[in-house]
N, C-alpha and C positions, 0 to 999 in steps of 0.2 A: 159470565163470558162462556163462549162454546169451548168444547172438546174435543179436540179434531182426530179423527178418524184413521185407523191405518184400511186398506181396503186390502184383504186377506183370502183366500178361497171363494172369492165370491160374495162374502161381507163384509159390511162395515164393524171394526172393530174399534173400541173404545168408550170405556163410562167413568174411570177412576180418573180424577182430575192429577196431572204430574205438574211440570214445570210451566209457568209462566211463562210466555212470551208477550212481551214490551213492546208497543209503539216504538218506532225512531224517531219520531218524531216529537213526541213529546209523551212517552212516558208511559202513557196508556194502556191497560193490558188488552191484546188486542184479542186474544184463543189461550190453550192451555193442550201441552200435548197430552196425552194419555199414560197411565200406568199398568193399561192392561197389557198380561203375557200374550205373548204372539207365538204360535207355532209354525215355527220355521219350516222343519221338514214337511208337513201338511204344506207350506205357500210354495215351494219346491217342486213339491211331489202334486201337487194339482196345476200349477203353470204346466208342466210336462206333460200332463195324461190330457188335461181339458185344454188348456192354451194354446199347447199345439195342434190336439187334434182337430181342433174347432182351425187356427191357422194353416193347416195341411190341406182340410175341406176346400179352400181358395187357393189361386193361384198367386201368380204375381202382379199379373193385371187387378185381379179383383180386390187384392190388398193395397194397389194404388188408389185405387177410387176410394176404397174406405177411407183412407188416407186424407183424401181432398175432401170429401164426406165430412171428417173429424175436423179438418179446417175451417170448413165452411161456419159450422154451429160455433167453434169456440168464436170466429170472428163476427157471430153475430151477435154472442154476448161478450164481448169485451169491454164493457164498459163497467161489469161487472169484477172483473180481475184488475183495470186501472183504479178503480176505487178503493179492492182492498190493495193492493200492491204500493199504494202510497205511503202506509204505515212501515215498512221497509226504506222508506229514506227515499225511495224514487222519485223523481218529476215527471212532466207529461212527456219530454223528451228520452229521458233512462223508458218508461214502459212500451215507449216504440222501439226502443234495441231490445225489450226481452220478451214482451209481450206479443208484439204486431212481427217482430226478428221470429219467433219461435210459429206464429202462425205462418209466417214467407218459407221457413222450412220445411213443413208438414206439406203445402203446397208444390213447393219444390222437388219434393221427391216423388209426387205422387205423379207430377209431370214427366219427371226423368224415370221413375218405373216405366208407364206408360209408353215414352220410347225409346227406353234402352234394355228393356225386360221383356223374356218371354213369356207366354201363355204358359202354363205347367210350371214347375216347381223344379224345374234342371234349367239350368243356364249353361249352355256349349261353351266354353271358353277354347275358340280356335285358335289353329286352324288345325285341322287333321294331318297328322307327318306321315307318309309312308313309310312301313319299317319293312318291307322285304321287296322285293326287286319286280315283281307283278302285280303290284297291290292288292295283294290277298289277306295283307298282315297289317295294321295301323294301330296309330294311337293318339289320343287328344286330352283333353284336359277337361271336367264337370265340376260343377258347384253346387253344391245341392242343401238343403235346411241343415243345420247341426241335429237336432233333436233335442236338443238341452235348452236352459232357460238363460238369461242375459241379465245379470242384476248391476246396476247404473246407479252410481255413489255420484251426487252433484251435490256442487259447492251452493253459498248463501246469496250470493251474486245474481244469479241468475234463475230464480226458479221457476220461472217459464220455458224460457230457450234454453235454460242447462235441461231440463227434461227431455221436450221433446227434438233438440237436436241426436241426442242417442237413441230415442224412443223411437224417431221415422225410416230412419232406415234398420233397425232392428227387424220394426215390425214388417220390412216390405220383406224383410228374410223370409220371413215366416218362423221369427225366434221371439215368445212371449218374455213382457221385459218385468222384472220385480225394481219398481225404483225407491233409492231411497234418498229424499231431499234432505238439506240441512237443516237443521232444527229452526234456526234463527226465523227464516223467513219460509216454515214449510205448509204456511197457513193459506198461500199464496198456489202453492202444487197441489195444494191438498183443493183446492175449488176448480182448479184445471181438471184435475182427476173427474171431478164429480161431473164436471161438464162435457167431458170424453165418454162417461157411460152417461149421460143423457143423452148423445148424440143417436145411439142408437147404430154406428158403424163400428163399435169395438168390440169385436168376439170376445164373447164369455172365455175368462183366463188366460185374455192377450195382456192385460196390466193389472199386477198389482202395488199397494202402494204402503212405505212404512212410514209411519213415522214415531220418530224415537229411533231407538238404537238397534242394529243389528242382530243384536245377542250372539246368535250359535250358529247366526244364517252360514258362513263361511264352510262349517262341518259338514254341511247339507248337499256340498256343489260336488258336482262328477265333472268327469271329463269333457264332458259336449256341452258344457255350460261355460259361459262368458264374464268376463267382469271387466268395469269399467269403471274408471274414478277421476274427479274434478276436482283438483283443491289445491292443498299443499303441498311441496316433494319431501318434507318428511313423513306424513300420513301414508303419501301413497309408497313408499319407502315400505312403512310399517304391514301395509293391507300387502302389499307384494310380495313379502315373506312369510305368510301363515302358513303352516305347515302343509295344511291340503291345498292352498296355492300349487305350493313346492310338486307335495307329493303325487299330484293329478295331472299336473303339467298343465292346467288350467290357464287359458291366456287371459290376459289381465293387460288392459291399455290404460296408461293413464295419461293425464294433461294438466300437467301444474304449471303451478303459476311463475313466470319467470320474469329476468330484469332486462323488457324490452328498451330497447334504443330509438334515439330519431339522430338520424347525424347528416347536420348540414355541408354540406360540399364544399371545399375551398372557393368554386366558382362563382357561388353568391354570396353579394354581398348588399347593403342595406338599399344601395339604389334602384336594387332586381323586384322585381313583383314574385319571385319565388322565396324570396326573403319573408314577406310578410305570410305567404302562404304558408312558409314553414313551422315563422309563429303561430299564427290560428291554428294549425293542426294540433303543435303540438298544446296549446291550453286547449284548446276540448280534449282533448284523450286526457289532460289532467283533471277533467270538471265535470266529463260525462261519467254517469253511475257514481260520484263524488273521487272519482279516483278506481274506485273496487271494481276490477275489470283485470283479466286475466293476461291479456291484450294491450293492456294501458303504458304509458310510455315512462320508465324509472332513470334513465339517462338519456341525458341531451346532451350529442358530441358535436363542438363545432372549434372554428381554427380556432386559435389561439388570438387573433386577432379581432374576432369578431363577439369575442364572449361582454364585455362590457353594452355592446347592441342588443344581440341576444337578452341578457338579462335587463338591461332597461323596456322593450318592447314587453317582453313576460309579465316584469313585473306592473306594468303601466295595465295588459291586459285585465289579469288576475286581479288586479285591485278593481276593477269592472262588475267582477261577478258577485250576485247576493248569492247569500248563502242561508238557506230555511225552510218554514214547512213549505213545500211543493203545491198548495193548496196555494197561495198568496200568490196573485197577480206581481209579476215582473222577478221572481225567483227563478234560479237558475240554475243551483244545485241544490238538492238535499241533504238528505242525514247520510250520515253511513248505517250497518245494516242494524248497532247494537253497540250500545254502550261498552261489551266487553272489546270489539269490534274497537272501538275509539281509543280506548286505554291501550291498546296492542300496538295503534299508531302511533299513537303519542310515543311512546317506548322508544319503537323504532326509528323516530326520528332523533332523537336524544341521539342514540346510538349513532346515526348518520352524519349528526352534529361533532364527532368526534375527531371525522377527517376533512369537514365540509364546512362551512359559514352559510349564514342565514339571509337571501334576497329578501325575500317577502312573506310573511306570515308571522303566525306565532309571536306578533307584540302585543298580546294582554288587552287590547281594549275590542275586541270579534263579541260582536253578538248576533246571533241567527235571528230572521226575519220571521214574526207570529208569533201567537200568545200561546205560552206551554213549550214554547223550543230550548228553555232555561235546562229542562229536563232528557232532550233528546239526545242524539248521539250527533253532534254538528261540529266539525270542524272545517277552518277557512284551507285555502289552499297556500300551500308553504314549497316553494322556491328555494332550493340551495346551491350551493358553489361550493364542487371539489376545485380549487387553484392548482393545486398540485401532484394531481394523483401518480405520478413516479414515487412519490411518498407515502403510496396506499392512499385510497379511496372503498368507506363503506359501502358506496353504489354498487360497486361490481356484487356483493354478497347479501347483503340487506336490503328488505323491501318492506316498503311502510304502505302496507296494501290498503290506499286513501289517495287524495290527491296532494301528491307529493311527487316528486320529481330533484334532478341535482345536473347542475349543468357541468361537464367535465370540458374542458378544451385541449386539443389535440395539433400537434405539428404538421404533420400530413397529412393527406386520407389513407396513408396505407399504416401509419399510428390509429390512425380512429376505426379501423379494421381491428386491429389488436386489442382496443378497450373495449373494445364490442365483445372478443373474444371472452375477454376473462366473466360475462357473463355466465359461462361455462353451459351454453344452449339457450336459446330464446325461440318465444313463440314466432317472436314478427321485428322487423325493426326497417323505419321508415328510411331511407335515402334521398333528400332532396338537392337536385342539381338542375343546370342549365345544359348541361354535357352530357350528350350519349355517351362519348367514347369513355368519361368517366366509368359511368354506370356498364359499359361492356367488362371495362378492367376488373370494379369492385366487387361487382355480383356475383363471378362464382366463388369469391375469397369470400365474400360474407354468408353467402351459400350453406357454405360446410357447418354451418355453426344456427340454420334457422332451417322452421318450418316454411315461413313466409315472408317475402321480402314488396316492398310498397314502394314504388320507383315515384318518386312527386317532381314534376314540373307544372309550370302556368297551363301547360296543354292537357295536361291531367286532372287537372285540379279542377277544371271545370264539371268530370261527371265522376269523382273517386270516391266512390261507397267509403275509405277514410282508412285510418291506419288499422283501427283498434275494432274494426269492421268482421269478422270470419264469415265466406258468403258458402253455402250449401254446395256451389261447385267446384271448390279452391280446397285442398286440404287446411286441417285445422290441428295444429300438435308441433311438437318442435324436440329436438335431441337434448341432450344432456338433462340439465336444471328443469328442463319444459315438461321430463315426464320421458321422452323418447316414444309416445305415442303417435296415434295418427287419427285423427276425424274427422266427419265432412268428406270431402274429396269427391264429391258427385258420385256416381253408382258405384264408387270403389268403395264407400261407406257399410254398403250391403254385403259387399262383398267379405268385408269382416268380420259377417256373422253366417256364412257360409263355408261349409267345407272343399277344399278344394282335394279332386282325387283324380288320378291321371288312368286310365282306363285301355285296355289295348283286345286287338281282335281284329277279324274281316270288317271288312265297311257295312258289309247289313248288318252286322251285331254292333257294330256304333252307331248309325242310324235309327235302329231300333231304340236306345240307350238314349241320346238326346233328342229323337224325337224332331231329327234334321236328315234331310237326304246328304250324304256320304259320297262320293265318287268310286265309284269303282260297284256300290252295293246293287244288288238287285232292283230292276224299276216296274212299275207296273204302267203296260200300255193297252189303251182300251181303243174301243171304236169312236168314243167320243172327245173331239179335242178340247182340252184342257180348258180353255178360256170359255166353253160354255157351261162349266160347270159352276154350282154356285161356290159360297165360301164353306159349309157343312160336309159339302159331297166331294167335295176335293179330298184327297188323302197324299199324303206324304211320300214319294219317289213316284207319284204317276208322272208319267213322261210322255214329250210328242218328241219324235226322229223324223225330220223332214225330209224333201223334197231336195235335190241335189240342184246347184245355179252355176253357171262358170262363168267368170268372171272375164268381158271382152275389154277389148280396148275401147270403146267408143263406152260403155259403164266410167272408164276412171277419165276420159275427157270430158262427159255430162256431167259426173259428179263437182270435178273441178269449177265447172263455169257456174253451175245452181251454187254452190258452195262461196266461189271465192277462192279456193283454197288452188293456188298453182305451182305448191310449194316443188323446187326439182326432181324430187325423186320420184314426182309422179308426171313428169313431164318435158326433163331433160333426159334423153337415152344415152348421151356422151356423159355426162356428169353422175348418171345413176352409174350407168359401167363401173364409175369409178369408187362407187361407195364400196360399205363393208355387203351387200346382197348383190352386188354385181349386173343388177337389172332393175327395170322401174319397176315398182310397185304400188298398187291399190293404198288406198286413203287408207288407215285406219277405221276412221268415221261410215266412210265406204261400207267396208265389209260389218260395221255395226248395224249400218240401215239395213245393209241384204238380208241380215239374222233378224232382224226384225220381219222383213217381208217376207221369210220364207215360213217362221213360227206362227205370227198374227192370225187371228181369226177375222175376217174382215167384218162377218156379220154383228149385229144389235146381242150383246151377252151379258153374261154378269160383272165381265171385267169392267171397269167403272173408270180406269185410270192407273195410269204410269207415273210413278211420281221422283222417279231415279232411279242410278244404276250406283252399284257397291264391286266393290275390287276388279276395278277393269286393267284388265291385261291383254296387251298386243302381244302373242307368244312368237308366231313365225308369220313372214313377209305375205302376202298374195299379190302373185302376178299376173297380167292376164294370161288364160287361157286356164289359170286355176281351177278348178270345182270344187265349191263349197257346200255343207249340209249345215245343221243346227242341230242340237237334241235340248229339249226347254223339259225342264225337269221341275215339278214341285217341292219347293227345300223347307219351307218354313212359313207356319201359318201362324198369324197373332191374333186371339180375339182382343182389340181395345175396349170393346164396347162403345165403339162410334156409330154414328149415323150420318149419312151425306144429310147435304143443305134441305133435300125436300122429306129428311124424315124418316131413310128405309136406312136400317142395318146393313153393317159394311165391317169387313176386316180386312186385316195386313196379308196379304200371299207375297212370298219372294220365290223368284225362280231360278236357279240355278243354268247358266245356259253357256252352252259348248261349242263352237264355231271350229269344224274340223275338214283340213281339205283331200281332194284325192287318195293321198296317201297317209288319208288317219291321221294326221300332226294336227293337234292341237295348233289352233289359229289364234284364238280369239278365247276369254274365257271373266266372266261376270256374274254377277247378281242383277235381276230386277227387281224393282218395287210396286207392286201394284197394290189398288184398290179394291178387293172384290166383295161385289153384294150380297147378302144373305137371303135365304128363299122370301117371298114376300109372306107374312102371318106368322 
């Protein structure tokens, strides 16, 4: 059997055969981790000098395309990772939530890079406040790389998408990640690994990888460096107090495992089609990944009334599912990840059985489907009934991390709010009902106590990615029990591996700083207007100051009639008198087209296209006889690395533009979006 590999400074490391690692499925040793020393301070001390400076080289645009890059190759070999990742207990169903889940991420963010990230390696986080009375004095908020490294402790569950869900937005930081998988199933990250450096998009000392133990790595970390942990909340309890934790002030996120809920609504009941929906939910989140899912549903709260339904539809389903190697046509679950895995459940269901009674499982005659499953780690799915939890219930504290589950029944829904509670934090916990006005009352009560909450009705149910689902733009983490972390969360992911610093000064010294034109700063105006320039030759505050227009009456009657728009205050002079401006006034819209036709270039340029406007504000009225100007300022260039439809190179220009009348008052005041082309060759 092979010896897998820690990938280290740049090499592969490992030749002294360590511990066996077992089939799940039946037995078989499938790799062997390694017993060679690692040097930590070396994986530290070269992620830092080479990881980054190779990720500094790039921006944040160019770290997305890698990104999608890294996507593209693992997705072309995946069949390669669903073959080995079966000896982990998986089916073809579990390697689409880890496998095909973890490629949708790396895709994910490479997309949301692309347009939610700037060009350069600073991220403006506005808006700029004025702080002195001329605006001569401001301040705003940047984000910028840590400089440190990010080291990512993931659980056995996932070693696909537990990787790279930490790993994509790390990397779009521009912060190299040191990961370390679980032992159990790390034979599995260990070939993702190797096929991220074959892809040929991963800078040299943007990942490394261990496997086996940590040793000394913790002593290694500074203050600009990250940690992150997946597992259990007493482990990550344990990692969050090491003393250079402490003593560095090193932030440290974790995401443990907690005792999600699904809680049926008073309002359905077995003749509802939200009824049955709520069963199917909830057995797959007990069946998918065999139970081992972070996500997975450990109480099931419904009335008091409805619990004998409840548990005969369950158990009618559950007795439906095979249970075996993932290899056998019509199998539906597999193993769990490891025999020691199996025995740890078993434990804790005993324990569960102390406040609970037994639906469905666990009667002695279970045998797993396929030849050699005598040996794996298979167990059936097991059903319990707390009757009485006023008189304690192990559910609220104990989790038999497998497909197990305990149904608890509750008097009201603002009872099954409380039993929720005593989970003491959860990841997610579903809510099925027929009633908004329910769900307006329950959700922020349940709120306080979750990362993420799954509203389910029939209307829903038709397109809902599912309970036990975490999607790339939703946060991922939950309070108490859950870790009190946070992951995922669309571009705010990234953001947790950036620094945030608040920065103050004149607007050209901000400007200069995020690399955004500033109001108030210095602009540069040429003889050439702005829209014939390409996207290269454009620079940052060049500005055009137009042409003055006055705004007649017969502009806001044409406007009106081309439009539609006769709304009164542009058209009743008795009833405008009467408003808060005292007189009629110009469209809105109006005075956006005039700022358009006074800045536009009319002729054939490199502008390519308008493709919206960003923070439009109506500051003060315009009436006729007004006179209006515009100033169109260059604010912010993106290279994406796009190309229009026939071929030629193209980036993002935005323009800062100021619609200002006779007497200097700010009118009107926007962003645009444009397309512009890049020199042709």
């Amino acid at each position: 059997m092979s010896v897998l590999k820690s990938f280290i400074a740049g090499e592969w490391v490992g030749e002294k055969t360590a511990k066996a690692l077992p089939s799940a499925i039946n037995g078989e040793i499938v790799a062997h981790t390694h017993d060679d020393t690692l040097d930590f301070k070396k994986a530290v001390e070269y992620g830092r000098k080479v990881g980054g400076k190779n990720l500094m080289a790039m921006d944040f645009q160019e770290r997305a395309l890698a990104l999608k890059a890294m996507a593209m190759y693992l997705q072309e070999h995946k069949k390669e990772l669903y073959a080995l990742s079966m000896h982990t207990g998986s089916s073809k169903g579990d390697n689409g939530i880890d496998i095909d889940g973890g490629f949708g991420t790396l895709f994910s963010y490479a997309s949301m890079g692309r347009r939610e990230l700037p060009s350069g390696n600073v991220v403006h986080e506005g808006p700029v406040t004025p702080l002195g009375k001329n605006n001569h004095f401001a301040g705003t908020h940047i984000l910028v790389p840590r400089g440190g490294v990010a080291v990512h402790i993931d659980a056995y569950n996932f070693p696909v998408w537990g990787m790279l869900e930490k790993f994509a937005p790390t990397f779009l930081a521009g912060m190299p990640c040191i990961v370390k998988p679980a032992t159990s199933t790390c034979y599995v990250t260990e070939l993702a690994v190797r096929l991220m450096q074959e892809s040929g998009a991963l800078p040299e000392g943007s990942l490394q990888l261990i496997i086996g133990s940590t040793g000394d790595l913790f002593e290694h970390l500074e203050e600009q460096d990250v940690v992150t942990f997946t597992g259990s909340a007493a482990t990550a309890r344990k990692l969050k107090n090491h003393p250079n934790i402490i003593n560095r002030s090193i932030p440290f996120n974790a995401e443990a495992d907690s005792l999600n809920s699904a809680i049926l609504a008073p309002d359905v009941t077995p003749e509802h089609e939200e009824f049955d929906i709520f069963v199917k939910e909830v057995g797959r989140e007990m069946t998918a990944k065999a139970g081992q899912k972070c996500t997975a549903i450990r109480r099931i709260l419904v009335p008091k009334s409805q619990v004998d339904a409840v548990c005969g539809k369950l158990k009618e389903r559950l007795s439906k599912v095979t249970v075996g190697d993932p290899s056998v046509e019509g199998v539906r679950m597999g193993a769990l990840a490891s025999i020691d895995q199996l025995e740890d459940v078993k434990a804790n269901i005993q324990e569960l059985l102390k406040t609970s009674e037994l639906v469905t499982g666990g009667n002695g005659d279970f045998k797993p489907t396929g030849e050699g499953t005598d040996k794996g780690a298979f167990i059936e799915p097991h059903l319990l009934l707390c009757r009485n939890p006023e008189n304690g219930c192990g559910a609220h504290d104990i989790e038999a991390f497998g497909p197990v589950a305990t149904v608890i029944p509750y008097d009201t829904i603002e009872d099954a709010v409380s039993l929720c509670a005593e989970g003491r934090g959860s990841l997610v916990t579903t809510l099925t009902t027929r009633d908004p006005a329910i769900a307006g009352r329950i959700v922020p009560l349940l709120a306080a106590f979750h990362g993420r909450l799954h509203l389910l009705n029939a209307e829903a149910a038709q397109e809902s990615t599912g309970h036990g689902s975490p999607l790339p733009m939703l946060k991922h983490g939950g309070p108490g029990r859950a870790g009190g972390g946070e992951e995922l969360g669309g571009i705010r992911a990234v953001h947790h591996y950036l620094q945030r610093t608040a920065i103050q000064g004149s607007p050209s010294m901000l400007a200069a700083v995020t690399r955004e034109y500033v109001r108030g700063a210095e602009v540069i105006e040429t003889e050439v207007h702005p829209f014939r320039r390409h996207f290269e030759d454009l620079q940052i505050n060049e500005s055009l100051l137009t042409h003055r227009r006055t705004v007649t009456e017969a502009d806001i009657v044409n406007f009106g009639c081309l439009s539609g728009d006769h709304f009164y205050m542009h058209f009743d002079e008795i009833a405008a008198r009467d408003s808060q401006f005292g007189k009629r006034i110009a469209h809105g819209y109006f005075v956006l087209s005039a700022a358009a036709g006074l800045f536009v270039y009319p002729g054939e340029g490199p502008v390519l296209a308008n493709y919206g406007l960003d923070t439009l504000r109506f500051i003060e009225p315009v009436a006729p006889g007004d006179t209006i100007r515009a100033r169109l300022t260059c604010k912010r260039k993106i290279d994406q690395g796009r190309t229009s439809p026939d071929g030629h190179p193209q980036g993002v220009v935005v323009w800062d533009v100021q619609v200002h009348n006779q007497n200097d008052e700010l009118v009107a005041s926007y962003d645009i979006l444009t397309l512009v082309a890049k020199k042709p060759g």
